[in-house]
C-alpha positions in Angstrom: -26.6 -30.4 -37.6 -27.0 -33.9 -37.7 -27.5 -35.3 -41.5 -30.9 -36.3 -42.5 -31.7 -39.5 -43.7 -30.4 -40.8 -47.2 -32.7 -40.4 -50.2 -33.7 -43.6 -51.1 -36.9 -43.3 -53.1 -37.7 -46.5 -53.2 -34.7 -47.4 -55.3 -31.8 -49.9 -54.5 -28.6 -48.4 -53.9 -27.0 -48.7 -57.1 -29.5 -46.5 -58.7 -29.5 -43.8 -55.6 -26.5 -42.3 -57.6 -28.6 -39.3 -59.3 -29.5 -38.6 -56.0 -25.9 -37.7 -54.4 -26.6 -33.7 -55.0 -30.0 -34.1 -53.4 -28.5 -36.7 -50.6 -25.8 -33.9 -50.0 -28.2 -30.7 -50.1 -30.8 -31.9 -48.2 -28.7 -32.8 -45.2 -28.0 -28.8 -44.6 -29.7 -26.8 -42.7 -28.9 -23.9 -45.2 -30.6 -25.7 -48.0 -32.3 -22.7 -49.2 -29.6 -20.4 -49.4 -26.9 -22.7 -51.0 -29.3 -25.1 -53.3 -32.0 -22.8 -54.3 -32.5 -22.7 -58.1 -29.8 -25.4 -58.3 -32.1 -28.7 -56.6 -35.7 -28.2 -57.0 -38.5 -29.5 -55.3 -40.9 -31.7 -56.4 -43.3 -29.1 -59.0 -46.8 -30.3 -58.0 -48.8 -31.8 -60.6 -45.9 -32.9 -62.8 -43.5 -35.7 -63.3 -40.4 -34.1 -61.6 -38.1 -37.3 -61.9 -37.7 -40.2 -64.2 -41.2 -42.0 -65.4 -42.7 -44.5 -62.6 -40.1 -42.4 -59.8 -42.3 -40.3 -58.2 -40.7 -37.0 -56.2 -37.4 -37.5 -57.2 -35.5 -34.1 -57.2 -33.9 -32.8 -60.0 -31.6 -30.0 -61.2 -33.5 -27.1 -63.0 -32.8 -25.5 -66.2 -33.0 -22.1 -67.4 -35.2 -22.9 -70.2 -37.8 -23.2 -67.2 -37.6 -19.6 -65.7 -39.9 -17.1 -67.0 -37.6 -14.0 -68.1 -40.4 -11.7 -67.7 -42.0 -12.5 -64.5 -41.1 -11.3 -60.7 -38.9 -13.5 -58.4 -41.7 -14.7 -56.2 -43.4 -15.8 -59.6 -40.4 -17.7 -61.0 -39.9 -19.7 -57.3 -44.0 -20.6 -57.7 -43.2 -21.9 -61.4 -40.5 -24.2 -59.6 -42.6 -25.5 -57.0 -40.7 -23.5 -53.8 -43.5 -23.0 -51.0 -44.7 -19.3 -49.1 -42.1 -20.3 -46.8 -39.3 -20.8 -49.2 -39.9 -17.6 -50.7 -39.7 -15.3 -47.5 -36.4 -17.7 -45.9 -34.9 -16.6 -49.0 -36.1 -12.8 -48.7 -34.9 -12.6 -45.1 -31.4 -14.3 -46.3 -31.4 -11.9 -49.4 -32.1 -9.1 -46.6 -28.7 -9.9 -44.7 -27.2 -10.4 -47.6 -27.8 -6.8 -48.9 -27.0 -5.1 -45.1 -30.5 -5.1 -44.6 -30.6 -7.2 -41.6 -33.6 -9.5 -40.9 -35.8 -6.6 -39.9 -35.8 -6.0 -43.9 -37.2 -9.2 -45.3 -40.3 -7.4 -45.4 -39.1 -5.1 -47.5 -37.0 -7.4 -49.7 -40.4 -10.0 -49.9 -42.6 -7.0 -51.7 -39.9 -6.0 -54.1 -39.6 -9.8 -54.9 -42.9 -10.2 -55.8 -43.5 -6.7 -57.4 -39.8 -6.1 -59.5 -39.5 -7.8 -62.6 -36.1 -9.8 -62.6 -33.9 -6.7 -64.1 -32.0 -7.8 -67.7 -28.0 -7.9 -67.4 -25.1 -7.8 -69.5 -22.4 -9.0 -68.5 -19.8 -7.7 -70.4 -15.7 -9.6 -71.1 -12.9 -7.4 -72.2 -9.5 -7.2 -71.4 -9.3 -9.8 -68.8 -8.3 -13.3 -67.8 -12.4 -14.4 -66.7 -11.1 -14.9 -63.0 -14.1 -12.2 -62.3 -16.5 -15.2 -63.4 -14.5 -17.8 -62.0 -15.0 -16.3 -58.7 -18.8 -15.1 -59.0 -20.0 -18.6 -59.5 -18.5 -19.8 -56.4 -20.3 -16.9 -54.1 -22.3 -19.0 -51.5 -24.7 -16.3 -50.1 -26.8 -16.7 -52.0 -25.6 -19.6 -54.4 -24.7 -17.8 -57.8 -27.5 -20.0 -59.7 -29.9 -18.7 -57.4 -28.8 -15.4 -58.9 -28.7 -16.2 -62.5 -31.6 -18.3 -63.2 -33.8 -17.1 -60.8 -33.1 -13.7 -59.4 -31.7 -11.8 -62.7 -32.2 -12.2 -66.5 -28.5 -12.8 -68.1 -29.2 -11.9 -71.3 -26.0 -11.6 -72.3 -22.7 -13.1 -71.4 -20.1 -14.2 -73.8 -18.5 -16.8 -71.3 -21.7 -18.5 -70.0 -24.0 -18.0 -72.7 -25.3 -20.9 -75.0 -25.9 -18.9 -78.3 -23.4 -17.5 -80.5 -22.7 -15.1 -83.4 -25.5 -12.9 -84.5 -27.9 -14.5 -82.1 -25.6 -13.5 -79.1 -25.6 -10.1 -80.7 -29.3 -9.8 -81.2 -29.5 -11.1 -77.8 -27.9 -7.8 -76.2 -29.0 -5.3 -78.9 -32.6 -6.5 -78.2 -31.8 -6.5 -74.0 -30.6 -2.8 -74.7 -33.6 -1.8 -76.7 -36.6 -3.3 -74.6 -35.4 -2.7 -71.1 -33.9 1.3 -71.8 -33.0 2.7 -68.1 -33.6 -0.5 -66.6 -31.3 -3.1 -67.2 -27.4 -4.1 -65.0 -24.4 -3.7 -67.0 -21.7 -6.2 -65.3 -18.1 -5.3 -66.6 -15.1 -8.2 -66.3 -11.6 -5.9 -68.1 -9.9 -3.0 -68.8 -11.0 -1.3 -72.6 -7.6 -0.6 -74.8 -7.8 2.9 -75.9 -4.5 3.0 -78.6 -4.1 2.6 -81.9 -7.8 3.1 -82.3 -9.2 0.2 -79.7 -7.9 -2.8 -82.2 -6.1 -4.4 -78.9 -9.7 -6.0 -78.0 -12.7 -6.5 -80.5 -15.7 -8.3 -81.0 -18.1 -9.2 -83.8 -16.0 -6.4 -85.7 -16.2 -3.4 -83.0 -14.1 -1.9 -80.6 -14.8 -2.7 -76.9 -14.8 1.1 -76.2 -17.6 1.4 -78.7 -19.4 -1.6 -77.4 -19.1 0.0 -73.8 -20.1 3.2 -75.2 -23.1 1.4 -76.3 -24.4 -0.3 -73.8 -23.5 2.3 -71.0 -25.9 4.4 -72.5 -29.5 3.6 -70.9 -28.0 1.3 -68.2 -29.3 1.9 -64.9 -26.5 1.2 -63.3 -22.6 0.1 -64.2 -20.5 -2.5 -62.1 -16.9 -2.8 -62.6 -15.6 -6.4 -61.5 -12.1 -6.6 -60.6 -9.2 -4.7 -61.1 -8.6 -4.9 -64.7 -12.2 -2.8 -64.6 -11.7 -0.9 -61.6 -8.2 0.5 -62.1 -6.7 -1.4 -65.5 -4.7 -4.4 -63.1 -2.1 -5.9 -65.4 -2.8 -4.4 -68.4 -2.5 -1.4 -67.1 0.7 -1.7 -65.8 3.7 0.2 -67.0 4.6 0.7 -70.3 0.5 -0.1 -70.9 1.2 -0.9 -74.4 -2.2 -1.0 -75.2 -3.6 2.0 -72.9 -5.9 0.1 -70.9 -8.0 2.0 -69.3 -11.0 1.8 -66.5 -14.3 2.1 -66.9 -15.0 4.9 -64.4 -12.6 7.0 -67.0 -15.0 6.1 -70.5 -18.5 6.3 -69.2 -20.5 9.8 -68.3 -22.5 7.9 -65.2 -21.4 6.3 -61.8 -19.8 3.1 -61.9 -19.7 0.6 -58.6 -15.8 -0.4 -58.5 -15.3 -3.9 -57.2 -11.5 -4.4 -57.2 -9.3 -7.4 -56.2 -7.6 -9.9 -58.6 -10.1 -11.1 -58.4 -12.6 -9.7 -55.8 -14.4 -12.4 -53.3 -17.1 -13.8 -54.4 -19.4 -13.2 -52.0 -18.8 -9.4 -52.2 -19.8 -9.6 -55.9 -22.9 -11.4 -55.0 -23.5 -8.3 -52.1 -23.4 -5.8 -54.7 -25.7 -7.6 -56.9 -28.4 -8.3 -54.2 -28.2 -4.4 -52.8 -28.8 -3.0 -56.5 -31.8 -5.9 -56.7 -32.9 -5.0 -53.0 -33.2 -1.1 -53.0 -32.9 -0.2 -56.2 -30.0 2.2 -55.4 -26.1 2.3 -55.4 -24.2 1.4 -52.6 -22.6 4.1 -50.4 -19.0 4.1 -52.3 -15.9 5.7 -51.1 -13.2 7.8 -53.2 -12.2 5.5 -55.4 -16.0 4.7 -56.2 -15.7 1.2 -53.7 -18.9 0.2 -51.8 -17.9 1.4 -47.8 -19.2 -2.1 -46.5 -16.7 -4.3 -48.0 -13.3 -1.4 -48.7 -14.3 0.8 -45.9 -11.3 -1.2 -43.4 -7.4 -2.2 -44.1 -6.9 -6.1 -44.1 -4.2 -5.1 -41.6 -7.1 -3.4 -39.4 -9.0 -6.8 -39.4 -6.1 -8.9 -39.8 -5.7 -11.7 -36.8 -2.5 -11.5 -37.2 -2.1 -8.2 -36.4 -1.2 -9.2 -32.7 2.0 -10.2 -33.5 2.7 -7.3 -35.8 2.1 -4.8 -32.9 4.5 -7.0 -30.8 6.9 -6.8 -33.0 6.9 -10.9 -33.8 7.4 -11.2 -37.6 8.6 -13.9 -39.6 12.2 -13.4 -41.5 12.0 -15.8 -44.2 9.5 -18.3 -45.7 9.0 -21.3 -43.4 11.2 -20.3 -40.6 10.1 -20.6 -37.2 7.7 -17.4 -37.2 6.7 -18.5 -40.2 5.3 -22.0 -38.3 3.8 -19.7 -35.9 1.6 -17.7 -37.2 4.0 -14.2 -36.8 3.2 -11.4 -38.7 3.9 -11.5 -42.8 5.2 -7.3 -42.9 9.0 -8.2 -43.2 7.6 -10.3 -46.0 6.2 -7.5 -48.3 2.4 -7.9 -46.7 0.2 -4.9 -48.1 -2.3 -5.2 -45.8 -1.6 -2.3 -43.9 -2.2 -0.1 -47.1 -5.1 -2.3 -48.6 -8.3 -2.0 -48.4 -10.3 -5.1 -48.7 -12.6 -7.6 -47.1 -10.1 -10.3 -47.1 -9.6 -11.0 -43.3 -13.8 -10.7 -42.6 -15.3 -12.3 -45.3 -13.0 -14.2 -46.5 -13.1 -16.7 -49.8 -14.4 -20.3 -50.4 -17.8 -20.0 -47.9 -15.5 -18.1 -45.3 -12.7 -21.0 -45.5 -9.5 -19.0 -46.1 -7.9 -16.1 -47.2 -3.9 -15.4 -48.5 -3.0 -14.5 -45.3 -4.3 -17.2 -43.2 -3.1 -19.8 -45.5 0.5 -18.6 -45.0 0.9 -16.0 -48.1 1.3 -11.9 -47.7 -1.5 -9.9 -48.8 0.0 -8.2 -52.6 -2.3 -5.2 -52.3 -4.2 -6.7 -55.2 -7.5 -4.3 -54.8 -5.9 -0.8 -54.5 -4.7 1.1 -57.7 -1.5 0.7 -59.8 -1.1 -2.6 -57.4 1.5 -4.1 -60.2 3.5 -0.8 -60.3 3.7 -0.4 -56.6 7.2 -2.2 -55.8 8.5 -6.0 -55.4 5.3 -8.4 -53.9 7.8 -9.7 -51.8 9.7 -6.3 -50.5 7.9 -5.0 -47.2 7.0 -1.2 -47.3 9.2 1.6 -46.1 6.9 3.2 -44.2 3.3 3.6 -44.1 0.5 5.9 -42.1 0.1 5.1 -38.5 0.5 5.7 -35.1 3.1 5.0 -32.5 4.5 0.9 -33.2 2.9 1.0 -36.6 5.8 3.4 -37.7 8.5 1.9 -36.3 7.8 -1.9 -37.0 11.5 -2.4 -38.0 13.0 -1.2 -34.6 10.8 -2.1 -32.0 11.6 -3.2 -29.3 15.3 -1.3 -29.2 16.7 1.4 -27.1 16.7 3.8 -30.5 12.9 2.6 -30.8 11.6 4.1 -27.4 14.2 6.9 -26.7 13.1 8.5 -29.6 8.9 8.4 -28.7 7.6 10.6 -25.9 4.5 10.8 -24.0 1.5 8.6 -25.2 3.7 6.5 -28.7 6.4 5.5 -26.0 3.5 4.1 -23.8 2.1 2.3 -27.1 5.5 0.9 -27.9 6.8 -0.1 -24.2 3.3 -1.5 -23.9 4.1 -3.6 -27.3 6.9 -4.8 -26.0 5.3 -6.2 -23.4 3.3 -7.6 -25.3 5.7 -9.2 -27.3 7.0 -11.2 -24.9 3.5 -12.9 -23.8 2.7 -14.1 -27.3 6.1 -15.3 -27.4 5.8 -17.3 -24.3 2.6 -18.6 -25.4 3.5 -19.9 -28.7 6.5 -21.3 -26.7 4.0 -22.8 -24.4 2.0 -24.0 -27.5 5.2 -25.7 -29.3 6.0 -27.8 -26.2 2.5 -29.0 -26.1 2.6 -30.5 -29.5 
């Protein structure tokens, strides 16, 4: 859409500067859903800008958002409208696999719920978990933090320190038993006692222990949490270990190294929305986002069926788009929203920006073989188990009946794309 006018406020250019996040916010027609709690409107009856600058917008802070009140009740402290509230319940709706149909729904647990208390615990990790959350763009992450959840605790993002961060989640875990989020970022080190990872003086097992407990419900981010990543990897010096393996309760695996933001920010809004865990598969994964291969999704996967793959990094297939297999490309054993969702507000994802998918979500990803050596074999039909040969004599005497009508049709196949990525290179 077309931009809107540039704030001006009265003001001569050179003092429009603290305006360039309102100038840029305002001109999108998802306002609400990536600026919410981040620019605020104009609070009616109070001087919402610099003295004599009426209406100016400014950022909010959390010392403004009441930690005990609903989510319809913080917006109305802020200044949002009616209208605000229920765009952001329909989006929340979507978000959570609702659909618009369940804005309703979402709108009277908004204004009922009060904002649940999280903790958002750090162990054995690198903090790529966070690094990733806070840039998840459905909703914005701010609109999560400060407006839609009470982080209590949070030894990355939190302001206080020492034995005020400690009170801080000893008294979350007292006052809100059965009711508050536990958010885990790492793996826990079980040897020698735990001593691999400690704070304020206790082991992180004991600390998970601890607040496990009375949590209403556990979320695992990443694959240091979900399945030990890294430190998990053979010899595991320090036997890391998942969370699903030290707790006696469910826990929501979000795996990935690390996972996509937006997924995080999914599985957030569904536990705020219904109340409920996701469906989750096997390996405790919610279906939506780990029920599909990347291959499955994958738009390469076109060229992989007609046998077009690239050889070596930045040879011809490799300016073409061919398919990454031959290049040690997971994707046909990893599950993962990679090639739908896709990271930085839908921009990109490894494989669309010319890298092979490393299988970073799935189990025991660092013990599974070479990033860069392309897999044996895997389970499939037909072409899909003979990706090395297709296209030879040995490769369709050896199929019958409907797998040497999948691979002849391949091959045909095959030679279209080529021709049209011929056709394409003589164009440019």
């Amino acid at each position: 859409m077309p931009r809107e006018p540039r704030h001006t406020h009265g003001l001569p250019h050179a003092a429009n500067v603290m305006c360039d996040t309102c100038d840029d916010a305002h001109s999108h027609w998802y306002f609400l859903l990536r600026n919410f709690g981040h620019i605020n409107r104009q609070i009616p009856g109070k001087n919402s800008g610099p003295p004599g600058i009426p209406g100016i917008c400014r950022r909010s802070t959390a010392s403004e958002v009441g930690m005990g009140d609903s989510i319809w009740q913080s917006m109305q402290k802020k200044g949002y409208s009616r209208r605000d509230f229920l765009e952001f319940s329909s989006a929340a709706a979507v978000v959570a696999g609702l659909g618009k149909s369940g804005a309703a729904q979402v709108a009277s647990a908004f204004e009922k719920k009060e904002k649940p208390a999280v903790v958002w615990m750090h162990f054995q990790e690198c903090t790529c978990c966070s690094e990733s959350f806070i840039r998840a763009s459905h909703p914005i992450v701010a609109d999560a933090l400060l407006d839609v959840l009470s982080l209590n605790y949070t030894e990355t993002l939190m302001a206080a320190s020492g034995f005020q961060a400690e009170k801080s989640l000893s008294d979350t875990i007292a006052n809100n038993k059965g009711k508050y989020i536990v958010l885990v970022e790492g793996a826990v080190p079980t040897k020698d006692g735990g001593v691999y990872c400690m704070v304020g003086g206790k082991t992180a097992e004991s600390i998970l222990q601890t607040v496990a407990a009375d949590a209403a419900a556990i979320v695992a981010w990443g694959s240091c949490a979900s399945n030990g990543c890294v430190q998990a990897a053979r010899p595991n010096p320090t036997g890391a270990t998942p969370i699903f393996k030290l707790v006696n309760k469910p826990v929501i695996n979000v795996p990935g190294c690390p996972p996509i933001a937006d997924v995080m920010m999914s599985v957030v809004t569904h536990l705020l929305v219904l109340g409920q865990i996701p469906a989750l598969d096997d390996q405790g994964r919610p279906k939506e986002f780990y029920g599909r291969r990347v291959h499955d999704t994958c738009y390469r996967r076109a060229n992989y069926d007609a046998g077009l793959f690239v050889e070596s990094w930045d040879d011809d297939g490799a300016r073409k788009g061919y398919c990454l297999y031959k290049m040690g490309c997971k994707g046909p054993v990893t599950y993962n929203a990679c090639s739908v969702t896709k990271w930085n507000e839908g921009t990109s994802y490894p494989i669309q920006s010319g890298h092979n998918c490393i299988g970073c979500s799935e189990n025991g990803f660092w013990d599974n073989g070479p990033f860069y050596q392309h897999l044996a074999s895997f389970p499939g039909f037909g072409v899909e188990n003979t990706a090395d040969t297709i296209g030879t004599a040995v490769g369709v005497a050896t199929l019958a009946g409907v797998a040497a009508h999948a691979v002849v049709t391949n091959i045909r196949k095959r030679k279209v794309i080529a021709d049209v990525h011929t056709e394409d290179e003589k164009e440019k």
